[in-house]
N, C-alpha and C positions, 0 to 999 in steps of 0.2 A: 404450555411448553414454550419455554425460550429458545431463540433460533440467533445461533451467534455464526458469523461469516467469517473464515479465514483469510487475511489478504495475500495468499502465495500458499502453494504446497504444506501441505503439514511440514513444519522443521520444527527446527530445537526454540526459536522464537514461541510456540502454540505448545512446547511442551504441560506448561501449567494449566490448560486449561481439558487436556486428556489425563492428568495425574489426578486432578480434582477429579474427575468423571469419576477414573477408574476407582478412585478412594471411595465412592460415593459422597462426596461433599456437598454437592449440589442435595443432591435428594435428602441429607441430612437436615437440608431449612425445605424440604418441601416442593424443590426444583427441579425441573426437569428440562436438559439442554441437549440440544440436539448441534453438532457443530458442523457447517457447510463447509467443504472441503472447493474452490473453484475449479478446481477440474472436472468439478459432478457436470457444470455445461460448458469445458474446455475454455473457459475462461472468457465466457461472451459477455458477460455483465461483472462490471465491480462492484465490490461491497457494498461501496457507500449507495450505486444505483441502486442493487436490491435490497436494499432500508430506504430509500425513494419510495419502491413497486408494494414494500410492504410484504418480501418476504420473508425479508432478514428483522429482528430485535436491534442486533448490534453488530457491528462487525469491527476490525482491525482494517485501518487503512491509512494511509500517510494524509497528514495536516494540510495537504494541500488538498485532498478532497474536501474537506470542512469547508477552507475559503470556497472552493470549484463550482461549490452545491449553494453556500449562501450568499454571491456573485453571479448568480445563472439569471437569465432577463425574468423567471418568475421563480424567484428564492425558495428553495428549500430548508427547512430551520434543521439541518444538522448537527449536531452538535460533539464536539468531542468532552468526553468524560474521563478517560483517565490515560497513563502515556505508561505503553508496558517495557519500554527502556530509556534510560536517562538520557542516550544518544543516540542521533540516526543511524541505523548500518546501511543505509544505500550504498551502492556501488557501482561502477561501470566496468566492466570487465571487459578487456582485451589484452588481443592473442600476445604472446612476450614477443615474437621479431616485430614486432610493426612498428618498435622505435618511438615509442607512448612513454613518455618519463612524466607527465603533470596534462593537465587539465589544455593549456596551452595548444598540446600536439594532436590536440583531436580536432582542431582546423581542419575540412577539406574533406573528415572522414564521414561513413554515415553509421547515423545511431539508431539503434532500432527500440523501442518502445513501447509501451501500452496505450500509446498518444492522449494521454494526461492532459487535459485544456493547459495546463501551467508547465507541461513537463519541460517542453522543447523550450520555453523560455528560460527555464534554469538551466537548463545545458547549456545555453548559449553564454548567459551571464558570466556563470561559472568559466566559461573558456575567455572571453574579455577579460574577465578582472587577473586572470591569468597574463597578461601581455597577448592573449592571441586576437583574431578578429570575430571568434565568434559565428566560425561558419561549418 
C-alpha cells in the first residue's frame, strides 16, 4: 500500500488523486493508495515530516520543505518529483477594512502561520522588496 499525504484539507488542488481512486486507476496497475487527509491528527505534523517518520510514501507540500529538509544540521534526502501546478496559489488573506492594498501594508501587522523554518522569512522579503521595512 502506498500512503500519499495531503498538504491542506482535501480541495479542488487533490481533486485528481480521489478521481483516479474513485475510477479505480490505481488498482488497474495493481495499486493501492490510501490518501492522508491532515486533519486525521489536526495538523500536528507536515507532510514532508511524516515521509521523515516513514509514515507517509509521498506527500504534496510546498518547495520550501524540500530545501527545509535537505538544509537541517543532519539532512534529510527529500526530494521533489513532480509539481501538480505550473504556479504557486499561496496566499495571505486579509480582512478588506484593514486598508491592505500590496505586500508593503502588512508592516506592523501579525501573521499567523504554520511556522515554516523559511516561512517568516519570505514574508518578510516579500514586504522589503515592496518599499516596506519588513516588519
Amino acid at each position: 500500500m502506498l500512503k500519499l499525504g495531503l498538504d491542506w484539507t482535501p480541495n479542488v488542488n487533490h481533486i485528481g488523486f480521489f478521481v483516479a481512486q474513485a475510477k479505480g486507476f490505481y488498482k488497474s496497475y495493481g495499486l493501492e493508495l490510501q490518501i492522508s487527509n491532515p486533519a486525521d491528527d489536526d495538523y500536528a505534523l507536515t507532510p514532508a515530516k511524516k515521509i521523515e517518520l516513514g509514515s507517509l510514501d509521498f506527500a504534496l507540500c510546498p518547495i520550501e520543505s524540500v530545501i527545509s529538509f535537505r538544509t537541517k544540521e543532519k539532512p534529510f534526502p527529500l526530494i521533489a518529483i513532480a509539481a501538480l501546478l505550473q504556479e504557486d496559489l499561496s496566499a495571505i488573506a486579509v480582512r478588506t477594512n484593514e486598508g491592505i492594498n500590496s505586500p508593503k501594508d502588512l508592516d506592523g501587522k501579525t501573521y499567523a502561520s504554520y511556522k515554516a523554518r523559511y516561512e517568516d522569512g519570505i514574508v518578510k522579503t516579500m514586504v522589503a522588496n515592496d518599499r516596506g521595512k519588513g516588519n
